[in-house]
C-alpha positions in Angstrom: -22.4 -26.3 -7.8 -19.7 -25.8 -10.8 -20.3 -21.9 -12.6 -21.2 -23.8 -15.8 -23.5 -26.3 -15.1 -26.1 -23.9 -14.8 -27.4 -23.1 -18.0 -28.5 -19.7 -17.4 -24.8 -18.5 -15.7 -23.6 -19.6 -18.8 -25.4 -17.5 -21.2 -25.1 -14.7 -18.9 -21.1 -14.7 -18.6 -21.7 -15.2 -22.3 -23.0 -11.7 -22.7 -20.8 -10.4 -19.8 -18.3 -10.9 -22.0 -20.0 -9.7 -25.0 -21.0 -6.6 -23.6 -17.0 -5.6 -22.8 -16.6 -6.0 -26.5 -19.9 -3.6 -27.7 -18.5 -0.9 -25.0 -14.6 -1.1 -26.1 -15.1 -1.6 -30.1 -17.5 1.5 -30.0 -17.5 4.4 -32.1 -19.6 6.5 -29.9 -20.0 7.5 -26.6 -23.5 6.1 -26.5 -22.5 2.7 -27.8 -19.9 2.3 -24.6 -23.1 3.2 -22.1 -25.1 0.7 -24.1 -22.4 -1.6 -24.1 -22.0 -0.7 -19.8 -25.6 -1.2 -19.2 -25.6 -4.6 -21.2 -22.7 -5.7 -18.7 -24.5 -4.5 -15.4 -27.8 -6.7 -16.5 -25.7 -9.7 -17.4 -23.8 -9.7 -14.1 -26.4 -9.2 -11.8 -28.0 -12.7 -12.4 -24.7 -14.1 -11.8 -23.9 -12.7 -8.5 -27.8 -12.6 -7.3 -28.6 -16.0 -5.0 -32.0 -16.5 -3.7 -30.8 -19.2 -0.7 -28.3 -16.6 0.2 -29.1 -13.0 1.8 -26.0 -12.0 1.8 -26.0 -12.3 -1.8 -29.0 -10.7 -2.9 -28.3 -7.7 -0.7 -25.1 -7.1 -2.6 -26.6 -8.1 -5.9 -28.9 -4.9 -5.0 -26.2 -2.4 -3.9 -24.4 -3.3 -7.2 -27.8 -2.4 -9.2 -28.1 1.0 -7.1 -24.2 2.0 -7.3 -23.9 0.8 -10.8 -26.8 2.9 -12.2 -26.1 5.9 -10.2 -22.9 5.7 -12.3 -24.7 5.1 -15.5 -27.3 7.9 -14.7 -24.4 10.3 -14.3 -22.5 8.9 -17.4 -25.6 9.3 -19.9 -26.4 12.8 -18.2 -22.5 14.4 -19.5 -23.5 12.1 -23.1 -26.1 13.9 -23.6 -24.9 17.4 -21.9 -22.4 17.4 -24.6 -24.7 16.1 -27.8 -27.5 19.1 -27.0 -24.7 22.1 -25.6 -21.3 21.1 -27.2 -22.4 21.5 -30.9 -18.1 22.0 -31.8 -17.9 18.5 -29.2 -15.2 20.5 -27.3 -14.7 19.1 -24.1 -14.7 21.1 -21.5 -12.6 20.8 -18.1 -16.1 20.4 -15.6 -17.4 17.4 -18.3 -13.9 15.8 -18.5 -14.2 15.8 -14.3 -17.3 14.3 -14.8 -17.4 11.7 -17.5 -13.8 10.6 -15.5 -15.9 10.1 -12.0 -18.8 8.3 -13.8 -16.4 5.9 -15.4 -14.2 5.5 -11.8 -17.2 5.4 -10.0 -17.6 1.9 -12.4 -14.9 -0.1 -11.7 -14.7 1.0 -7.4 -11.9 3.2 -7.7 -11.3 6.0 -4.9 -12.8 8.4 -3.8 -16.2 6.5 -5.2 -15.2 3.0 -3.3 -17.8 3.0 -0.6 -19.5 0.1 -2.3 -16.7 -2.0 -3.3 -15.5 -3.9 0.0 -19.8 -4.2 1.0 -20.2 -6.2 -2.0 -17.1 -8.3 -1.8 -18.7 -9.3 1.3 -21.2 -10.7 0.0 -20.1 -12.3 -2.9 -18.7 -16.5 -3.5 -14.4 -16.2 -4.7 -15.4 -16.6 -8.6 -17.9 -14.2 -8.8 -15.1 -11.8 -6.7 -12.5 -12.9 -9.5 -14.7 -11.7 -12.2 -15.9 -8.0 -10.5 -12.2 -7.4 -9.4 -10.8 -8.4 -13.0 -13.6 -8.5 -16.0 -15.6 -5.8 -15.2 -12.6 -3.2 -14.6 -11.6 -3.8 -18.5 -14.4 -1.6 -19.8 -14.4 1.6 -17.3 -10.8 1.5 -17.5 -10.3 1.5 -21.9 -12.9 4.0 -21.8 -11.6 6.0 -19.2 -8.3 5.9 -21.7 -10.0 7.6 -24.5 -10.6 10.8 -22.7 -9.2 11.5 -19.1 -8.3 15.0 -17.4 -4.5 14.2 -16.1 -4.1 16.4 -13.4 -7.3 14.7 -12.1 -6.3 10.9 -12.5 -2.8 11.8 -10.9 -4.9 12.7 -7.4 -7.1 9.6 -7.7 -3.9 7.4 -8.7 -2.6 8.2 -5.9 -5.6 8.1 -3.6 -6.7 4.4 -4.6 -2.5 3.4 -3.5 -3.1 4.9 -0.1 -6.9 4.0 0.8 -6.2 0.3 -0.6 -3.2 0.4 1.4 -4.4 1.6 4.8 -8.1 0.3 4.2 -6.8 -2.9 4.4 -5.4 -3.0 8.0 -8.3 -3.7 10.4 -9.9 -6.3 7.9 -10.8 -9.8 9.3 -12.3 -10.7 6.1 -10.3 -12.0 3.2 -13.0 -10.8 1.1 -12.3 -7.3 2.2 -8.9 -7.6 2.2 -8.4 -9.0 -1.3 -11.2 -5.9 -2.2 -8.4 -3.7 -0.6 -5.7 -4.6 -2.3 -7.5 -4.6 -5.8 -8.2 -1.2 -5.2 -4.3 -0.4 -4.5 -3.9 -2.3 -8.0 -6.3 -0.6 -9.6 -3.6 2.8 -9.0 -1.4 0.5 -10.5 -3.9 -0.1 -13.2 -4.4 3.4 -14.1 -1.1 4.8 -14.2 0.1 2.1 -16.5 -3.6 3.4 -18.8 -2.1 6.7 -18.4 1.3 6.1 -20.1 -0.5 3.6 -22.9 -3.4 0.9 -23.0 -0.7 -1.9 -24.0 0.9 -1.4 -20.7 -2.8 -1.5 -19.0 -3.3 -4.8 -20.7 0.3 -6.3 -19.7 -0.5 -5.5 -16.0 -3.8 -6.5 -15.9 -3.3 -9.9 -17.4 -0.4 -10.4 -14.4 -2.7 -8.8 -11.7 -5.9 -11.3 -13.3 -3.5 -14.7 -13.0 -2.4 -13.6 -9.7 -6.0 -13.0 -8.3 -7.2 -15.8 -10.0 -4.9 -18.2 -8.0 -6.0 -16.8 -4.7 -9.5 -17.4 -5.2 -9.3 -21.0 -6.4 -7.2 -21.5 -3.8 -9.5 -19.8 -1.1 -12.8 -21.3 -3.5 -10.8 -24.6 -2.3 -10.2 -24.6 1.3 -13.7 -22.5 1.9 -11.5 -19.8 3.6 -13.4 -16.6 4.0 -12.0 -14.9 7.2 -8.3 -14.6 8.2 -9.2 -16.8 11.4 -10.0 -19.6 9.4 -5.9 -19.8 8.5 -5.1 -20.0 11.9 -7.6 -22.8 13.1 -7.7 -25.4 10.1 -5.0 -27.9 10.0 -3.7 -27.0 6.9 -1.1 -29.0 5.0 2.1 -27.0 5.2 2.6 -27.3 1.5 -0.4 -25.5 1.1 0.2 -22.4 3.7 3.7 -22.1 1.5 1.5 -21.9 -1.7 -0.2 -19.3 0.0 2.8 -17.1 1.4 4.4 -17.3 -2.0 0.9 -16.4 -3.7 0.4 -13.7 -1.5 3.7 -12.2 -1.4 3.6 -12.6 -5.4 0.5 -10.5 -5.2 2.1 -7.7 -3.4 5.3 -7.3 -5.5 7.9 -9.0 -4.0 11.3 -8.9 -6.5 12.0 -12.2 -7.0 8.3 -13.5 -7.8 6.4 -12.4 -10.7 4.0 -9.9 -9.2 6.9 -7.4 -9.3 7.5 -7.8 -13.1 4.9 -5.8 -14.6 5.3 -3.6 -11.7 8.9 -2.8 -12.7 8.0 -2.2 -16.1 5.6 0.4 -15.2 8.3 1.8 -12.6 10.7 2.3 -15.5 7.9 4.0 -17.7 7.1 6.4 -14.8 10.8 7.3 -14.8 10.8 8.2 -18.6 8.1 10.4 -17.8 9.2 12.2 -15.0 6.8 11.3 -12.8 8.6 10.7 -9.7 6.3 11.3 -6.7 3.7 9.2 -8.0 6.2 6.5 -8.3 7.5 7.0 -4.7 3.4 6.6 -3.2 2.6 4.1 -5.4 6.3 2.0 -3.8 5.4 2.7 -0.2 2.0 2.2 -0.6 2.7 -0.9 -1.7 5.5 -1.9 1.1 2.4 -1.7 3.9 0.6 -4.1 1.5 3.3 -6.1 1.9 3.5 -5.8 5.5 0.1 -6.8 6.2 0.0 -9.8 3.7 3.3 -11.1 5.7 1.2 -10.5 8.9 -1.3 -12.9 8.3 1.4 -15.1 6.2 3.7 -15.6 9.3 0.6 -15.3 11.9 -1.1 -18.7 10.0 2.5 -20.3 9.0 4.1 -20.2 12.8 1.0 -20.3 14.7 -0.3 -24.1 16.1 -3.7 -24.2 17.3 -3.7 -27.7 19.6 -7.8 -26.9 19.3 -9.8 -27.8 16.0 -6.6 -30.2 15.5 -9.5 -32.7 14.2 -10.3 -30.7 11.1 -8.6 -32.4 8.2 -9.1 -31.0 4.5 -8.6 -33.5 2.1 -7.6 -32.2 -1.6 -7.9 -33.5 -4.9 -4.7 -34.2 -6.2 -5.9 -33.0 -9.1 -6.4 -29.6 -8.3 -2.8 -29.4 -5.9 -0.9 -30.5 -9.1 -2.7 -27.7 -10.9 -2.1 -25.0 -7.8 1.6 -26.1 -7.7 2.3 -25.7 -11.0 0.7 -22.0 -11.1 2.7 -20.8 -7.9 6.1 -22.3 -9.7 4.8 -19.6 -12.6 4.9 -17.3 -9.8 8.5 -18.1 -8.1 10.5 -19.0 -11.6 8.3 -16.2 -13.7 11.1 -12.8 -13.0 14.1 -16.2 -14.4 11.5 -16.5 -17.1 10.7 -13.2 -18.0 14.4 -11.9 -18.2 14.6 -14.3 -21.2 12.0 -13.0 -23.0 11.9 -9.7 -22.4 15.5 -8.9 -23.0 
């Protein structure tokens, strides 16, 4: 069934999106855990499926994670209101205020729930938790961070998405993965100014959100899947240059904001970050050309009776989004000049 059929989803997204708003245009630090807590209730209908287990057991796990994180949130709120009359933050309440807020939107080292509940949820409810409900830990995390502190976890979140991605059979888990390895993108480009943040993340959300309507499409959920369906070859070459976008190839769009943020980083002298976060993202490529080439060159004679039939419709609309992504870096040169 559509997302917005349903009554109920709708009024819930309503207030997902709502709730972003109450956290970010906040004057006090109680107001953004109001606003958080508003946006944990309103999501967990959405994701939560009674015909599927799979579903309700992530649903759950989000709940638990989420209000461990909220828990430890409130706890440094009101640590500093009844201690810190002068509100001078100290180094141990930056540390923790940081990891409440990373702990939020599945950044390392607090990602052990991330990938378990991609698992578990459909491709639009994954589009929202790896692009809407990073916006509010992320701008909050802006208003007060320890540097030293996100420098380490920057760099942590390029190398576990990176190598965390390798063994995956699960597209799920592999697009959870790489989020996380954007998510270092992510925050460095918070850490230099929240304008850059916003430019990356609205590349990274149009990327993402391709992939999953093209996976919400085909019903792909496992890399197998690729190899054994009898895909149109137009499609597979929508995928490679989707997927190739997505890791930061030069000549499609995925590497613009990147460069931008590259060039940023060089202004500020911070050179070894730049230099993880480029390899890092070199094995990304190398495992999204993996599958790419394994499901493009690969002919299964079995399962040959499997046709998927496609609204033309929707291809027109696909096409025209993966042009964006091949003619975007032409594009943006005039623009950006």
């Amino acid at each position: 069934m559509f997302f917005f059929m349903n009554s109920n989803k709708m009024f819930f997204s309503f207030i997902l999106f709502f709730s972003t708003l109450i956290s970010i245009s906040s004057n006090s630090w109680f107001g953004c855990w109001i606003g958080l807590e508003i946006n944990l209730l309103s999501f967990i209908p959405l994701i939560s499926n009674s015909n599927n287990l799979l579903s309700s057991e992530a649903s759950l796990k989000y709940f638990l994670t989420q209000s461990i994180a909220s828990i430890n949130f409130l706890f440094c709120i009101l640590l500093k209101l009844l201690l810190m009359k002068n509100f001078e933050m100290n180094y141990f309440m930056a540390i923790m205020i940081n990891s409440s807020l990373l702990m939020k939107m599945g950044s390392c080292p607090f990602h052990f729930w991330f990938p378990n509940i991609v698992e578990g949820l459909s491709w639009l409810n994954n589009f929202i938790l790896m692009s809407w409900q990073k916006i509010t830990p992320i701008i909050l995390l802006s208003y007060y961070f320890n540097k030293n502190y996100l420098l380490i976890i920057i760099m942590l979140n390029a190398i576990i998405g990176a190598i965390g991605g390798f063994n995956q059979t699960s597209l799920r888990k592999l697009m959870a993965f790489s989020s996380i390895n954007n998510l270092g993108w992510m925050l460095s480009a918070m850490m230099i100014s929240e304008n850059l943040f916003l430019f990356y993340f609205l590349f990274y959300s149009f990327m993402i959100s391709i992939m999953c309507f093209i996976f919400q499409m085909m019903n792909l959920y496992f890399i197998n899947q690729l190899f054994f369906i009898n895909l149109n070859y137009m499609i597979k070459l929508l995928l490679i240059i989707n997927f190739l976008s997505l890791g930061g190839l030069p000549p499609f769009i995925g590497f613009f904001p990147k460069w931008i943020i590259m060039n940023f980083m060089v202004n500020n002298n911070l050179m070894f970050l730049i230099f993880v976060l480029i390899m890092t993202s070199l094995i990304m490529l190398f495992f999204y050309i993996r599958i790419i080439y394994s499901a493009f060159m690969f002919n299964y004679l079995k399962l040959k009776w499997i046709k998927i039939y496609i609204k033309n419709k929707l291809f027109i609309f696909i096409n025209f989004f993966s042009m964006i992504s091949i003619f975007g870096l032409i594009f943006s040169t005039f623009f950006f000049m």
